[in-house]
MARKOL-920459 format. One record per residue: chain; residue in one letter; y, z, x of N, C-alpha, C, CB in turn. Coordinates in Angstrom, 2 decimals. Glycine has a CB too. Layout:
<atoms>
+-------+------+---------+---------+---------+---------+---------+---------+---------+---------+---------+---------+---------+---------+
! kette ! rest !      nv !      nw !      nu !     cav !     caw !     cau !      cv !      cw !      cu !     cbv !     cbw !     cbu !
+-------+------+---------+---------+---------+---------+---------+---------+---------+---------+---------+---------+---------+---------+
!     A !    A !       Y !       Z !       X !       Y !       Z !       X !       Y !       Z !       X !       Y !       Z !       X !
...
+-------+------+---------+---------+---------+---------+---------+---------+---------+---------+---------+---------+---------+---------+
</atoms>
This chain:
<atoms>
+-------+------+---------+---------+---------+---------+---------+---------+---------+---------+---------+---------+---------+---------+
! kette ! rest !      nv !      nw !      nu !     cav !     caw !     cau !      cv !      cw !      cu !     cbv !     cbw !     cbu !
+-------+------+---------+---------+---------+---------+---------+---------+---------+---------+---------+---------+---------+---------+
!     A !    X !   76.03 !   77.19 ! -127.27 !   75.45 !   78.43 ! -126.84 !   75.47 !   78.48 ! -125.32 !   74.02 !   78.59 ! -127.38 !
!     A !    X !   75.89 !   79.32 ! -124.75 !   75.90 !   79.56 ! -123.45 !   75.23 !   80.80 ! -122.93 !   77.13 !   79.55 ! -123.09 !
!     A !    X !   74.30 !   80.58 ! -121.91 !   73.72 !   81.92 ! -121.00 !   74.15 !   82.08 ! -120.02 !   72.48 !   82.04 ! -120.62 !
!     A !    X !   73.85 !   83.00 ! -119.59 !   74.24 !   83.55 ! -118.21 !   73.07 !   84.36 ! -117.72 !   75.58 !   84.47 ! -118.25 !
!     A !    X !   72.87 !   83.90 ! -116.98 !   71.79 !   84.73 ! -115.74 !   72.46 !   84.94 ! -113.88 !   70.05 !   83.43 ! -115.58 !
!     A !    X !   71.89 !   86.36 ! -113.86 !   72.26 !   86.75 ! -112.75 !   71.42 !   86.47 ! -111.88 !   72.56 !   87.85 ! -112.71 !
!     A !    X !   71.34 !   85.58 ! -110.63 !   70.55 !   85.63 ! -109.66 !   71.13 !   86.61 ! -108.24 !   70.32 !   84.14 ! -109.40 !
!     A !    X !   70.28 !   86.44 ! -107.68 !   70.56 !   87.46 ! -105.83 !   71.24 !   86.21 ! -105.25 !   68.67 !   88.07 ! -104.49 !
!     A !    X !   72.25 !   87.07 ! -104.55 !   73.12 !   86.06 ! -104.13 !   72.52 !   85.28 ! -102.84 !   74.50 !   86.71 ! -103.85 !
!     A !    X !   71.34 !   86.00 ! -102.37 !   70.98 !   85.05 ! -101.03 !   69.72 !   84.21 ! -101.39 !   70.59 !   86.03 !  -99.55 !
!     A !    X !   69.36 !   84.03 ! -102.63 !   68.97 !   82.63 ! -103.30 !   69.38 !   81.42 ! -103.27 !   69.01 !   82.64 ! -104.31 !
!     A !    X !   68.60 !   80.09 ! -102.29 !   69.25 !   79.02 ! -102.10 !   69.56 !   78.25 ! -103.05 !   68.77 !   78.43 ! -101.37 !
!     A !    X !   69.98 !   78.48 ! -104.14 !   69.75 !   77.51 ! -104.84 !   71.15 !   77.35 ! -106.02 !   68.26 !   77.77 ! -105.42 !
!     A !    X !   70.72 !   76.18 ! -106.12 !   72.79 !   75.66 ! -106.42 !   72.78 !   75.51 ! -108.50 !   73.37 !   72.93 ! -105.29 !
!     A !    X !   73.45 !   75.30 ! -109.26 !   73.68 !   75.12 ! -110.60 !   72.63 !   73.90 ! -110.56 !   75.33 !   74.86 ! -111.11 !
!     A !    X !   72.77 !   72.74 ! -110.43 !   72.03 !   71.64 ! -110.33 !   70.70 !   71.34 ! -110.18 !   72.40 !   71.19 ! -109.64 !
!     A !    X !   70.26 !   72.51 ! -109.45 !   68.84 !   72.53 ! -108.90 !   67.86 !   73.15 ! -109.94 !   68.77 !   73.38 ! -107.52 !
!     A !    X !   69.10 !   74.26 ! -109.92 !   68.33 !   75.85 ! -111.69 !   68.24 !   74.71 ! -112.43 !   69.80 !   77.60 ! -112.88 !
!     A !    X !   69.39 !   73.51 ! -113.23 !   69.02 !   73.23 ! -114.13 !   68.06 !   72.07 ! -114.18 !   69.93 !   73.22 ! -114.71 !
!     A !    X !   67.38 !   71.16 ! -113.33 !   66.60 !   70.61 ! -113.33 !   65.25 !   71.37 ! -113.05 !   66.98 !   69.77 ! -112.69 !
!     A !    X !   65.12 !   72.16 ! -112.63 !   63.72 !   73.15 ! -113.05 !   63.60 !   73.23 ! -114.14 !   63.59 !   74.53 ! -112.71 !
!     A !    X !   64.50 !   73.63 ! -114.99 !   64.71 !   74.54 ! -116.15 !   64.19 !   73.14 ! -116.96 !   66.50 !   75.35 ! -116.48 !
!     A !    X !   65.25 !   71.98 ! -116.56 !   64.76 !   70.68 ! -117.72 !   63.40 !   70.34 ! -117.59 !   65.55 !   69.16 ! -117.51 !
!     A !    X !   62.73 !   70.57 ! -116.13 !   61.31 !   70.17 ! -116.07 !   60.03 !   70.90 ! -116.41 !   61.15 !   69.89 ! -114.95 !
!     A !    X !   60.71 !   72.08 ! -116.82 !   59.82 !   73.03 ! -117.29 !   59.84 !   73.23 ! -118.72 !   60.03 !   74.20 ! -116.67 !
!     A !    X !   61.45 !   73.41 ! -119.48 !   61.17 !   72.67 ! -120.66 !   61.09 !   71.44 ! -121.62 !   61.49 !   73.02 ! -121.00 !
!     A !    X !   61.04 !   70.32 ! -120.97 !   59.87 !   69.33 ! -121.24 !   58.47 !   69.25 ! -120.79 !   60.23 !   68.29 ! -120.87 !
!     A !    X !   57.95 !   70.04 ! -119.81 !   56.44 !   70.16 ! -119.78 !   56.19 !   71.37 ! -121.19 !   55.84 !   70.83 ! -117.95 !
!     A !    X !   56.93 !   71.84 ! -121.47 !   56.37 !   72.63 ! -122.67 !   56.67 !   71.92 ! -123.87 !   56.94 !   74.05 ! -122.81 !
!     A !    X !   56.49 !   71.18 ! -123.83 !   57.63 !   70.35 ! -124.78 !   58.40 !   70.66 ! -126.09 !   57.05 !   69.25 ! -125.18 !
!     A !    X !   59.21 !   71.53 ! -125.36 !   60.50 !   72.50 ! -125.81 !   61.94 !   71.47 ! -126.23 !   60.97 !   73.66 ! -124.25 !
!     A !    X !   61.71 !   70.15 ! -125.10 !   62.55 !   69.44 ! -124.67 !   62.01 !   67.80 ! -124.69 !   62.90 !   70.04 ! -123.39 !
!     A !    X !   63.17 !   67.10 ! -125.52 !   62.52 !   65.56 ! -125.25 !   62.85 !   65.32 ! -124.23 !   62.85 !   64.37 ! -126.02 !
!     A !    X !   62.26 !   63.81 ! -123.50 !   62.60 !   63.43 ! -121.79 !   63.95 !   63.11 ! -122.12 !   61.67 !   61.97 ! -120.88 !
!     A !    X !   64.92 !   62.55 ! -123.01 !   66.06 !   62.43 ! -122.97 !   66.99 !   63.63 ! -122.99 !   66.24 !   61.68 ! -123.79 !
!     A !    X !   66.57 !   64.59 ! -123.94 !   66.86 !   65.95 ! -124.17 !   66.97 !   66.60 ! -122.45 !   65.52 !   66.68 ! -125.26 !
!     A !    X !   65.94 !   66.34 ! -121.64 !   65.74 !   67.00 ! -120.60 !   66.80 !   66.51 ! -119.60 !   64.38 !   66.90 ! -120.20 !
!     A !    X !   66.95 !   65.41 ! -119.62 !   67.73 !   64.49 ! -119.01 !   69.48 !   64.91 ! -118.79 !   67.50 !   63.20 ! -119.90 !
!     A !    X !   69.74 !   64.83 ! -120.52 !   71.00 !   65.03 ! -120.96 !   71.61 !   66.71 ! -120.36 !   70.87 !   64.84 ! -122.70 !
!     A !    X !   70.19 !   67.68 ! -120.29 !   70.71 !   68.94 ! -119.92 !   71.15 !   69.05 ! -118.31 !   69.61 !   69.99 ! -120.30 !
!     A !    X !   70.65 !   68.07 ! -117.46 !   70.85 !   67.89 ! -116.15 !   71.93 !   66.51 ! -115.93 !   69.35 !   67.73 ! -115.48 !
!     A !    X !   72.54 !   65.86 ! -117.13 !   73.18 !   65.15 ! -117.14 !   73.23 !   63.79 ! -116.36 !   73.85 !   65.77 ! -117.07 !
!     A !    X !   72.01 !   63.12 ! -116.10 !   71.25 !   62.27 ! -115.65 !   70.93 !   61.31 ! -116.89 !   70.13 !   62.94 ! -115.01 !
!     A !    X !   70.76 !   60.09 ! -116.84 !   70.14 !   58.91 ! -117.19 !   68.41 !   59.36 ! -117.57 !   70.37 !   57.78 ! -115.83 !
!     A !    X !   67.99 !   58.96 ! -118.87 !   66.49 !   59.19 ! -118.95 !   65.41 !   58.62 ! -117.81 !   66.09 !   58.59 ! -120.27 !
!     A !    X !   66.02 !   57.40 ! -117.53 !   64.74 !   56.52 ! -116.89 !   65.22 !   57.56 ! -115.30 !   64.95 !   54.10 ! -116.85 !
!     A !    X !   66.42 !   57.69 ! -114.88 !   66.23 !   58.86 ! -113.66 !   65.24 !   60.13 ! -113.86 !   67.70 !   59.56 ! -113.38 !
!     A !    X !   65.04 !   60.57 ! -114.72 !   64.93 !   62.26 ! -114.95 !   63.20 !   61.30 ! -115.06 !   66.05 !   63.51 ! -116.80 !
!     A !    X !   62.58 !   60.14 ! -115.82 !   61.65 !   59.85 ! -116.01 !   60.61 !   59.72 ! -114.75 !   61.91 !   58.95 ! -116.69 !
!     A !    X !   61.36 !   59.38 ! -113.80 !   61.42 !   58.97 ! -112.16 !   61.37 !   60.48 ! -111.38 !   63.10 !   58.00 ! -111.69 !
!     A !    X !   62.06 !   61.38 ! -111.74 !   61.73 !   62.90 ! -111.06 !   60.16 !   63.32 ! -111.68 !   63.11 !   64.28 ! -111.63 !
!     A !    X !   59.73 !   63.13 ! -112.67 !   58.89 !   63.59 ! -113.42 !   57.33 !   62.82 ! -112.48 !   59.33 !   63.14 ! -115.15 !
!     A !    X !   57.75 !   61.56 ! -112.52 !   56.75 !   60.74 ! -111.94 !   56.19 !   61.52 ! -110.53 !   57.43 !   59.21 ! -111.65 !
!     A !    X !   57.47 !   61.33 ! -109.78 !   58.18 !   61.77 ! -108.41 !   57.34 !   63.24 ! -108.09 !   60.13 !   62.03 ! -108.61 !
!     A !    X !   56.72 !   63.73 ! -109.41 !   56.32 !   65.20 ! -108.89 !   54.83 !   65.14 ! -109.92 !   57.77 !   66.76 ! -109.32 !
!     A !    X !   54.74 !   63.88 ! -109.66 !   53.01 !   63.34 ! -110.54 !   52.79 !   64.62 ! -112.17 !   50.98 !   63.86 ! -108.80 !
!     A !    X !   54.06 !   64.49 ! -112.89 !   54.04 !   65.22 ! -114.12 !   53.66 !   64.06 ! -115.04 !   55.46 !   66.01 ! -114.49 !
!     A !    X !   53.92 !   62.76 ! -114.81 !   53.76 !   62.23 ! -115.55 !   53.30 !   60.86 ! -114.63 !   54.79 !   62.40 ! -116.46 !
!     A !    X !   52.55 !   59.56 ! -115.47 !   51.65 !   58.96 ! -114.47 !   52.43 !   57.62 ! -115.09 !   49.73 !   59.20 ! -114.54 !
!     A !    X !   52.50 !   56.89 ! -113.77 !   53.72 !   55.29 ! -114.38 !   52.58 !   54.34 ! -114.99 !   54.80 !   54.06 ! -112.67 !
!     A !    X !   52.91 !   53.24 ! -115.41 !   52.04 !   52.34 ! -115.83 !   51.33 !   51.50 ! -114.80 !   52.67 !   51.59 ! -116.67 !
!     A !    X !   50.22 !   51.04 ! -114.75 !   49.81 !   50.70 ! -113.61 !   49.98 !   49.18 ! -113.32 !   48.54 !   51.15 ! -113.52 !
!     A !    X !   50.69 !   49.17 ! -114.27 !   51.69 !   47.29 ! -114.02 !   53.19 !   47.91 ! -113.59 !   52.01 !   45.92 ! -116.11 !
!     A !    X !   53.45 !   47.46 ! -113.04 !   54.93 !   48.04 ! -112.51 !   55.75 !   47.49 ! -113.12 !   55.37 !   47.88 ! -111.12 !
!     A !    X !   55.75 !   46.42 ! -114.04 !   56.29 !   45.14 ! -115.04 !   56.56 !   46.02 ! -116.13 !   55.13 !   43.76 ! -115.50 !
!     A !    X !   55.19 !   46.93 ! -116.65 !   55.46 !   47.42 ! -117.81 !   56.22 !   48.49 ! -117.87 !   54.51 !   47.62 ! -118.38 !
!     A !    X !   57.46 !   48.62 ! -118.89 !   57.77 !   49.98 ! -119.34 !   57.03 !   51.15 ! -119.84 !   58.44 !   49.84 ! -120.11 !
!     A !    X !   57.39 !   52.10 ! -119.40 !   56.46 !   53.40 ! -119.96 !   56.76 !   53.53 ! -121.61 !   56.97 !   55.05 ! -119.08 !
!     A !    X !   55.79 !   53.82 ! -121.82 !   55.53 !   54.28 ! -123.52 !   56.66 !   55.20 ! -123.83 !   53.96 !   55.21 ! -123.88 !
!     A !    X !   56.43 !   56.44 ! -123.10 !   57.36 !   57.91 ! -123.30 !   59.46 !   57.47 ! -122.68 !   56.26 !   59.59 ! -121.71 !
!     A !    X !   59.41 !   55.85 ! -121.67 !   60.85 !   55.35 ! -122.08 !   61.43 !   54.85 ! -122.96 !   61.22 !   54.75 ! -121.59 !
!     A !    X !   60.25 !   53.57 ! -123.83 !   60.61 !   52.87 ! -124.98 !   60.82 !   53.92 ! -125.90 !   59.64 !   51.86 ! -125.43 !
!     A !    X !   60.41 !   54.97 ! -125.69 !   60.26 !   56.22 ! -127.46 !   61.60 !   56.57 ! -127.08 !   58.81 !   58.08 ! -127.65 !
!     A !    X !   62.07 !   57.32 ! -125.82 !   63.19 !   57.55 ! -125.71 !   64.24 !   56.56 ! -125.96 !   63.23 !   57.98 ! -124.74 !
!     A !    X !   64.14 !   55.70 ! -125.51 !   65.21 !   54.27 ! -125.49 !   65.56 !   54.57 ! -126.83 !   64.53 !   52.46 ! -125.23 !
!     A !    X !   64.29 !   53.94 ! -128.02 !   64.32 !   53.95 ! -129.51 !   65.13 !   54.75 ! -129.95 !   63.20 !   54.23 ! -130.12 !
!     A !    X !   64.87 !   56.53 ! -129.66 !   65.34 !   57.85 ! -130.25 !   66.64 !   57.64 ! -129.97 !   64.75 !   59.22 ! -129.67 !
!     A !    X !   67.22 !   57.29 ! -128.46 !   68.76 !   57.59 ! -128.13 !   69.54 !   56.38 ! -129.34 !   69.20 !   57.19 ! -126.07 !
!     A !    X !   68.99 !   55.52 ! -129.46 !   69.90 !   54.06 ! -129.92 !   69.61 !   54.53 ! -131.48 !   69.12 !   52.08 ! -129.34 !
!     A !    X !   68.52 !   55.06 ! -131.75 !   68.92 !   55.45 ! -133.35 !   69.88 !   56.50 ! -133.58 !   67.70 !   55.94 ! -134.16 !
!     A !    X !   70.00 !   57.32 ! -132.42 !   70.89 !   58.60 ! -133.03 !   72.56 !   57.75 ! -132.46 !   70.37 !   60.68 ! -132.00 !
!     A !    X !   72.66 !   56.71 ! -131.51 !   73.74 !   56.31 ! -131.38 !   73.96 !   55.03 ! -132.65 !   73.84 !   55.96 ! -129.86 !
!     A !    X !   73.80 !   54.95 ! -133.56 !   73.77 !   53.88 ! -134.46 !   74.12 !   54.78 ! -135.44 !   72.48 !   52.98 ! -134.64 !
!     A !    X !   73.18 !   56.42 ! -135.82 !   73.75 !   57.08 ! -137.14 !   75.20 !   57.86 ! -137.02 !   72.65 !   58.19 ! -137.66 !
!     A !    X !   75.53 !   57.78 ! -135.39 !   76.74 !   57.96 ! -135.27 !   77.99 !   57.10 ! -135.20 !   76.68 !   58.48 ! -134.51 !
!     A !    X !   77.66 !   56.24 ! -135.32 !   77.91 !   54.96 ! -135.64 !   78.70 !   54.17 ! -134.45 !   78.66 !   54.97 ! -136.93 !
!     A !    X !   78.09 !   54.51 ! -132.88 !   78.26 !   53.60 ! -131.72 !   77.32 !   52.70 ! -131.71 !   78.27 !   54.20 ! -130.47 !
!     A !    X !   77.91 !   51.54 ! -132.57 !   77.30 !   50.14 ! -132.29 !   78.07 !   49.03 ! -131.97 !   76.62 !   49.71 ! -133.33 !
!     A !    X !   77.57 !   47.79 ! -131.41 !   78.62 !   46.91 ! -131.32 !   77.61 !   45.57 ! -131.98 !   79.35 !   46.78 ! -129.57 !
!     A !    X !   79.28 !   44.73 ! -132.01 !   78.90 !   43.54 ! -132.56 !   77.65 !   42.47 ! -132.27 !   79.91 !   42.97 ! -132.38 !
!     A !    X !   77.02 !   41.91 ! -133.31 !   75.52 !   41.10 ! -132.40 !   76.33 !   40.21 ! -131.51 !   74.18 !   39.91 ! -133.53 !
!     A !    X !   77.81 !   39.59 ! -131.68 !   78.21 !   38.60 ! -130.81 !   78.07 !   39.29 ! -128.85 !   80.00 !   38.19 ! -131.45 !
!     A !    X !   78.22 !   40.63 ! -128.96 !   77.79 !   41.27 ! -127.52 !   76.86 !   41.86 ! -127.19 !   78.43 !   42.00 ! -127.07 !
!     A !    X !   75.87 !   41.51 ! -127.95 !   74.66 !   42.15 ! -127.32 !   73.72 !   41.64 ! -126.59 !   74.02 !   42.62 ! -128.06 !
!     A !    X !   74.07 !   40.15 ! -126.21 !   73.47 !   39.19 ! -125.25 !   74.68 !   39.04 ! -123.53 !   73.35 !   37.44 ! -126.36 !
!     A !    X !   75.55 !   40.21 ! -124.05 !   76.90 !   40.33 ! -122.82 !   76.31 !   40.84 ! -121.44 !   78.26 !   41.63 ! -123.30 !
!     A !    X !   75.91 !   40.17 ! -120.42 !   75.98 !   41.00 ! -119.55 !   74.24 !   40.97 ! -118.97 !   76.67 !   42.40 ! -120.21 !
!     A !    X !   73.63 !   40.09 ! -119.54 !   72.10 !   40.26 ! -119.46 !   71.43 !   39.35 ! -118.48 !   71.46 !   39.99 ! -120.83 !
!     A !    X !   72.16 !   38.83 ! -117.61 !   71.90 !   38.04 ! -116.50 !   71.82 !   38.60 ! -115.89 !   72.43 !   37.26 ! -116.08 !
!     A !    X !   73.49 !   40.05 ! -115.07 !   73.54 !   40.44 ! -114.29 !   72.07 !   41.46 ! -113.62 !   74.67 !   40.80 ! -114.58 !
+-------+------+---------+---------+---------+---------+---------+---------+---------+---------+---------+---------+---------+---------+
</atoms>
């Protein structure tokens, strides 16, 4: 589905900018999951999680150690819907790379 909206052309404001309003406004309604919101601005969750913080929408954990609740749910949600699509890999690589 595609929209189109007309803005005034001496409006500063660029494709990128509209659509991260747009994602931050529909996930404060929660219209939109934080990954959902993410994916529409085409950003990484834990980034878009970090704008949210960044504009005190949402409050970090007060251990800086701990992961947020609302990343692990996302983490969970993205890796189940990438598993029923069936991007998984072997258990021999899933310890690949975990030093760096």
């Amino acid at each position: 589905m595609e929209i189109t909206i007309n803005l005034p052309d001496n409006l500063s404001l660029n494709e990128t900018t509209i659509r991260t309003e747009l994602a931050i406004v529909l996930y404060q309604q929660q219209t939109l999951l934080i990954e959902q919101a993410a994916q529409l601005i085409n950003i990484d969750v834990d980034d878009f999680y970090q704008i949210l913080v960044n504009r005190d929408i949402l409050t970090p954990p007060t251990n800086p150690e701990d992961t947020p609740e609302e990343l692990i749910h996302a983490h969970l949600r993205i890796s189940l819907q990438e598993a029923k699509q069936g991007k998984t890999k072997p258990v021999s690589e899933l310890w690949d790379c975990i030093d760096d």
